[in-house]
C-alpha positions as CSV (number, residue, x, y, z in Angstrom):
1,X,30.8,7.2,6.6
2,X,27.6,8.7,6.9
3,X,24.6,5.9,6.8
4,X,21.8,6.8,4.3
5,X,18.0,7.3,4.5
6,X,15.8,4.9,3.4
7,X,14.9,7.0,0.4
8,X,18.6,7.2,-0.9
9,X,19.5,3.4,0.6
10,X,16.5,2.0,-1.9
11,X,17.3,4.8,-5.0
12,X,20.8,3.4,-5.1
13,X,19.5,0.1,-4.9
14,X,17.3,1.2,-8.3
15,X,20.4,3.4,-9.5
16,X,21.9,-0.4,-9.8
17,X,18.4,-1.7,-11.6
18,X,18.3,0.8,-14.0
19,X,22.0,-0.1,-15.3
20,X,20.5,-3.1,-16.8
21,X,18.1,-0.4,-19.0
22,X,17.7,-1.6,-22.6
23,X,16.7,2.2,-23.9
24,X,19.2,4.0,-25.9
25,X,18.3,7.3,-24.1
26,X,18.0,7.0,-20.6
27,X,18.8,4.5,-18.1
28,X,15.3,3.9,-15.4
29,X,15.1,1.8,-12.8
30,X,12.5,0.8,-10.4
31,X,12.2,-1.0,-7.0
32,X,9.0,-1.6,-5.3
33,X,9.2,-1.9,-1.2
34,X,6.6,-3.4,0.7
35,X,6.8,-3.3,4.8
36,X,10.8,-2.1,4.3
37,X,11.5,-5.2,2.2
38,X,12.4,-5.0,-2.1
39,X,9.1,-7.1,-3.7
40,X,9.6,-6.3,-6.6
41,X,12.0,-4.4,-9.8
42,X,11.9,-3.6,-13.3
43,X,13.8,-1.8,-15.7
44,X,13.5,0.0,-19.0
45,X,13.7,-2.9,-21.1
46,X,12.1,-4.4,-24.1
47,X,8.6,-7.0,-23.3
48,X,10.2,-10.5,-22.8
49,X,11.8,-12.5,-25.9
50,X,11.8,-9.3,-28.2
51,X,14.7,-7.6,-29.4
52,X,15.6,-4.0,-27.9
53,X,16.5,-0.9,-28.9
54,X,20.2,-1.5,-27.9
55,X,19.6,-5.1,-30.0
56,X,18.4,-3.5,-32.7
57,X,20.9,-0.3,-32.6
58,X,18.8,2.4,-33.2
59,X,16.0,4.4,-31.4
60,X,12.8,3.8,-33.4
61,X,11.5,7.3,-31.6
62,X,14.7,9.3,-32.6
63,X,14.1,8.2,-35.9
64,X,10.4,9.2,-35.9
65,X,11.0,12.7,-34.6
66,X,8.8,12.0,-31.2
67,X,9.3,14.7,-28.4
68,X,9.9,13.3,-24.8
69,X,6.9,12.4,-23.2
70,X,4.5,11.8,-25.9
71,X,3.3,8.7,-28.2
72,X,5.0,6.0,-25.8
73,X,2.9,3.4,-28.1
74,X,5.8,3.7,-30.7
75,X,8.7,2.6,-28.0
76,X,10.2,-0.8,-28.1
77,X,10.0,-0.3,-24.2
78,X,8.0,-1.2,-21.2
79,X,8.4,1.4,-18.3
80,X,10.7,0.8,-15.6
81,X,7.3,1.4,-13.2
82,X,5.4,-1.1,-15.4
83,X,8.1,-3.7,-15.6
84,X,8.0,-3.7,-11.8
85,X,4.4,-3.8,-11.5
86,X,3.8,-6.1,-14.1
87,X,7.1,-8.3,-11.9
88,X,5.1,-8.1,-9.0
89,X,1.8,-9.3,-10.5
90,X,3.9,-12.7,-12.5
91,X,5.5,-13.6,-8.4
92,X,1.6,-13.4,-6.8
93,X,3.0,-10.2,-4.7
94,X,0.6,-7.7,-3.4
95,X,1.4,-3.9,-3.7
96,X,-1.2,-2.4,-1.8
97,X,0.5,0.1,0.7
98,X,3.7,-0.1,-1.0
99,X,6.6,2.6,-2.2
100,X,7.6,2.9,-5.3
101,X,11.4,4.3,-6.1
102,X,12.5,5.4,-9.6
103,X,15.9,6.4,-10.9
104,X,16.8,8.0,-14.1
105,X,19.9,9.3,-15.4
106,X,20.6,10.1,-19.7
107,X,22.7,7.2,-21.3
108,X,25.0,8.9,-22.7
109,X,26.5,10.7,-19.6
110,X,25.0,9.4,-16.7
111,X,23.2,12.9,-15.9
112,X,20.1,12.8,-13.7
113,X,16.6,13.2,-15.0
114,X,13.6,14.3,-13.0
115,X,12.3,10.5,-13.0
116,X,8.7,11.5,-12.7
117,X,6.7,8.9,-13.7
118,X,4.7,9.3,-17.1
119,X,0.7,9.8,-17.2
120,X,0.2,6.4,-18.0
121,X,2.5,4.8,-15.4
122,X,0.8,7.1,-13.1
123,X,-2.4,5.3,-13.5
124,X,-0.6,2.1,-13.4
125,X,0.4,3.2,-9.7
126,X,-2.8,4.2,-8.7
127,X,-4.4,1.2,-9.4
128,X,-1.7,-1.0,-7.7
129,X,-2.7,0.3,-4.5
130,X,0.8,2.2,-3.5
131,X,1.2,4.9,-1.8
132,X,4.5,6.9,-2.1
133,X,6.7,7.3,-5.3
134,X,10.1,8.7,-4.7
135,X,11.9,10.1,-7.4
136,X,15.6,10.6,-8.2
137,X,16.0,14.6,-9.5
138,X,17.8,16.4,-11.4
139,X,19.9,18.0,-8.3
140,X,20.8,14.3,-6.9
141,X,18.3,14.5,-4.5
142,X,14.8,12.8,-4.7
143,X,10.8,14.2,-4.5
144,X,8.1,12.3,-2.8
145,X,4.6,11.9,-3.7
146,X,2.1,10.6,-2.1
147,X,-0.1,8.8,-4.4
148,X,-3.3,9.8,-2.7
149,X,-2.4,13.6,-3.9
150,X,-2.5,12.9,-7.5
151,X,-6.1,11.4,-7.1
152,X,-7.2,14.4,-5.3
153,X,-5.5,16.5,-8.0
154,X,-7.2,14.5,-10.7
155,X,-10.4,14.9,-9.4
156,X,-10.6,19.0,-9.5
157,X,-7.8,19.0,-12.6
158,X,-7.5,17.3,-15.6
159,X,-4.4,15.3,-16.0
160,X,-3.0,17.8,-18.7
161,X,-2.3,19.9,-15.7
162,X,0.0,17.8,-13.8
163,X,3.1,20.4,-13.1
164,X,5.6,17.0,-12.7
165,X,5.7,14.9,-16.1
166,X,8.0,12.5,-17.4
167,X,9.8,14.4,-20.4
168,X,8.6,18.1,-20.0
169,X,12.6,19.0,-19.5
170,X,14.2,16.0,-20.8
């Protein structure tokens, strides 16, 4: 048996986080690693105390008609990125030089997405202080990105022309 990186030893390990997903569409999980060692995780999940999509059996944004990647103000859902941030932040854990690994597969199959993280997530990153983000693709492989190149990228482009985003070929 072959042993595996890093980078697919900790997207397995959010493979397993995202099963826990609350979203009716697509199962995301996240893992944050700090100095090789998990600090925190999050999931696609409903804020704390509310009820879900999967509670409430229906997708308020199927209903509505909303394209992927657009109006994420009308989910029921908090990120998979954010919940881990936002886990972070409630434990007193620092981020600053961390990774951050995201999974994502469809629901109803268990197909793999490009797990790019959306515009607003990206922010969320940025501020944290991390410095990769390694993505689970479509192929089964993964894509790396060093956070420090989207800043550079935003400071000549506008954000609109981001070629990886969340949803563009969900």
């Amino acid at each position: 048996m072959d042993r595996p990186s890093k980078e697919r030893y900790y997207l397995n390990i959010a493979r397993e986080v995202a099963a826990r997903s609350t979203c009716l569409k697509v199962l995301m999980g996240a893992i944050i690693v700090r100095e090789d060692q998990i600090v925190a995780t999050g999931y696609v999940g409903a804020p704390r105390g509310t009820k879900s999509s999967l509670d409430w059996g229906h997708c308020l944004r199927r209903e509505l008609n909303i394209p992927s990647g657009s109006k994420y103000e009308l989910c029921r859902s908090v990120h998979a990125e954010q919940n881990a941030i936002i886990n972070a932040a409630r434990a007193g854990v620092s981020l600053l030089g961390g990774d951050l690994y995201l999974f994502g597969c469809r629901r109803e199959d268990g197909e793999p997405l490009d797990a790019f993280p959306c515009f607003i997530c990206k922010k969320m990153i940025i501020n944290a202080g991390l410095e990769r983000v390694i993505c689970s693709v479509k192929d089964g492989k993964y894509k790396i990105f060093a956070v420090e190149e989207w800043i550079r990228e935003w400071q000549s482009q506008d954000i609109l022309e981001d070629r990886y985003q969340y949803g563009r070929d969900q």
